[in-house]
C-alpha positions as CSV (number, residue, x, y, z in Angstrom):
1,X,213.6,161.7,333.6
2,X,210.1,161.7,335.1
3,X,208.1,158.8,335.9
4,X,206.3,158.2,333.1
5,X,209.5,157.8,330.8
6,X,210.3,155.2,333.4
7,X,207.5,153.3,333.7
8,X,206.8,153.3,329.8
9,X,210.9,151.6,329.5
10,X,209.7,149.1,331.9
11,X,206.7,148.2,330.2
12,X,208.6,148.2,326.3
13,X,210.8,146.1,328.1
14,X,208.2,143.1,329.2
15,X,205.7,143.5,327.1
16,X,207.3,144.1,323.8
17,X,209.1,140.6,322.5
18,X,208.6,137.4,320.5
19,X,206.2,135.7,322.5
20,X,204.0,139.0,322.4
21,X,204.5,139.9,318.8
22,X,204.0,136.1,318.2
23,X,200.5,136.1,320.3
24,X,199.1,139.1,318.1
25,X,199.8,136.7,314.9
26,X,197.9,134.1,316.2
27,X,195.0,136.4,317.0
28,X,195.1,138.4,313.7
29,X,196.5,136.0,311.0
30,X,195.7,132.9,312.7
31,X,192.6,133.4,313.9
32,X,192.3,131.7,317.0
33,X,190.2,133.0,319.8
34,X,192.4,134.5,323.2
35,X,192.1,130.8,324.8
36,X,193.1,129.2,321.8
37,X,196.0,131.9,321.1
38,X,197.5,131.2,324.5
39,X,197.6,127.5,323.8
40,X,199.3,128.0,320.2
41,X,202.5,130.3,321.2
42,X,203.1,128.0,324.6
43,X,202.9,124.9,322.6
44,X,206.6,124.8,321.2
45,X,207.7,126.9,324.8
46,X,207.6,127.4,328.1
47,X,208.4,130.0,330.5
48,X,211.8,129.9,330.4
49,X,212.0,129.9,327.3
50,X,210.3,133.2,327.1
51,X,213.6,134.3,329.9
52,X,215.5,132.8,327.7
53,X,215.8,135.7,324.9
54,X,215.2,138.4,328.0
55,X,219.1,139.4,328.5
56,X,219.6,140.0,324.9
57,X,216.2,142.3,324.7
58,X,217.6,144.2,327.6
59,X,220.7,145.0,326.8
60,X,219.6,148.3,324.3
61,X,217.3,149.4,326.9
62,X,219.7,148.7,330.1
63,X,222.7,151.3,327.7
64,X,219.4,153.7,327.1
65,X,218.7,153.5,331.4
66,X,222.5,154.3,332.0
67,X,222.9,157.0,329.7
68,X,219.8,158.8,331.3
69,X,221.6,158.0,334.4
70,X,225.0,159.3,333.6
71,X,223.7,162.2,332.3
72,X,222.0,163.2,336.0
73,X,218.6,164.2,336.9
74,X,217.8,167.6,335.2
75,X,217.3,167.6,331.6
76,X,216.5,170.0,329.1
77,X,213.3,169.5,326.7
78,X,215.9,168.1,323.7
79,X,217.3,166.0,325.7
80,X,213.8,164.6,326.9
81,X,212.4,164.8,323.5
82,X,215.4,162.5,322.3
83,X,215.5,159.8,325.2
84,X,211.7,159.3,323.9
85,X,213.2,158.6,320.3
86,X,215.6,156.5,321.7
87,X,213.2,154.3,323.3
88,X,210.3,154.5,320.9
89,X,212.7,153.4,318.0
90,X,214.1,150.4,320.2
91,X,210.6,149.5,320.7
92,X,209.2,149.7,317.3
93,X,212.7,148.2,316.2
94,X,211.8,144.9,318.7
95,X,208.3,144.8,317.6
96,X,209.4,144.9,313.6
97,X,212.3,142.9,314.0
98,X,210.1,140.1,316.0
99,X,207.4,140.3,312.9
100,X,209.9,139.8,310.5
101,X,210.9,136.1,312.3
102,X,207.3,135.4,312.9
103,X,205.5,135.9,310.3
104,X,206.5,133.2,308.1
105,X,204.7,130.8,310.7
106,X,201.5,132.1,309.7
107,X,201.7,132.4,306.2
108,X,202.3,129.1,305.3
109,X,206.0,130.4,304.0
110,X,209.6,128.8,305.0
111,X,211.0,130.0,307.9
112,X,214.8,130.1,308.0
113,X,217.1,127.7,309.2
114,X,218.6,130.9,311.4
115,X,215.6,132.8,312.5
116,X,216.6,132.0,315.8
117,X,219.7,134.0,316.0
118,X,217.9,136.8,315.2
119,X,216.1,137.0,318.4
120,X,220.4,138.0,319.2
121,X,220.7,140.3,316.5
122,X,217.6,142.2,316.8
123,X,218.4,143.6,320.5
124,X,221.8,144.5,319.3
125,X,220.8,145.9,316.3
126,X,218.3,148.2,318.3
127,X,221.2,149.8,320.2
128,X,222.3,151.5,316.9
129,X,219.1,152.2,315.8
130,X,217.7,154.0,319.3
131,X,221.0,156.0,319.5
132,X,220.3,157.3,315.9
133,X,217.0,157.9,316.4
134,X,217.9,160.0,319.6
135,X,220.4,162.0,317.7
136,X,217.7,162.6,315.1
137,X,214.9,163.5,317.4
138,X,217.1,165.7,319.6
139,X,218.2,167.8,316.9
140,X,215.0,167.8,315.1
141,X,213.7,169.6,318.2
142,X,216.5,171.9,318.8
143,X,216.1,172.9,315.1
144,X,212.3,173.3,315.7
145,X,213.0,175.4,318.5
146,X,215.4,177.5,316.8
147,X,213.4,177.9,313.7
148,X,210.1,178.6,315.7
149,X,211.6,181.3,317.8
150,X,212.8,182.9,314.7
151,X,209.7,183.0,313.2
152,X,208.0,184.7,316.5
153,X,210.9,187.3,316.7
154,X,212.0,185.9,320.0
């Protein structure tokens, strides 16, 4: 995979979690200024608390890293196209799945009694969901391919 696939795994990786997906709330729902956002999330944590969820967010994109490493250094376009599923769908699978536990926080409505476990279950629910994703993107651009090159007469 090229650089930019690695560099954007990297940066899912730190930047999309609770405490980020928690920060944007307090901007857009809660309305504080960036000073007063800052204060808001860090109230109830610290910073290791914001490590603390970190091995459980990087397990789905540490199996997505050794499969691309397994699988060597020269890849075809499907292949490519499909490790970008993968990881766009664990990302946006974080990013919803962090919403879901936060958002009650800002609304005014209960929060559950086991919201916390989910910031376990999210991560390992994003494992299936990037690997299906991948599956579905890499074939949807092998059909593409196929069906375009008919088309052109190729």
């Amino acid at each position: 995979m090229n650089k930019w696939f690695w560099g954007v795994l990297v940066f899912c990786f730190l930047i999309v979690n609770e405490t980020t997906v928690d920060w944007i709330f307090a901007i857009t729902i809660g309305g504080y200024d960036f000073k007063a956002s800052i204060e808001q999330i860090f109230r109830y944590s610290s910073l290791l608390g914001y490590f603390e969820s970190t091995p459980f967010r990087l397990i789905p994109y540490l199996l997505l890293t050794s499969l691309a490493a397994f699988l060597g250094a020269h890849y075809s376009f499907h292949e490519k196209v499909a490790f970008w599923g993968a990881l766009m769908a664990i990302a946006l699978f974080h990013c919803w799945g962090y919403w879901g536990v936060n958002y009650p926080s800002y609304t005014g409505e209960r929060l559950s009694s086991t919201a916390g476990l989910a910031l376990i279950f999210i991560p390992l629910h994003a494992i299936w969901i990037g690997l299906l994703a991948g599956i579905a993107t890499g074939i949807l651009s092998l059909f593409s391919a196929i069906t375009y090159k008919k088309i052109r007469g190729v």
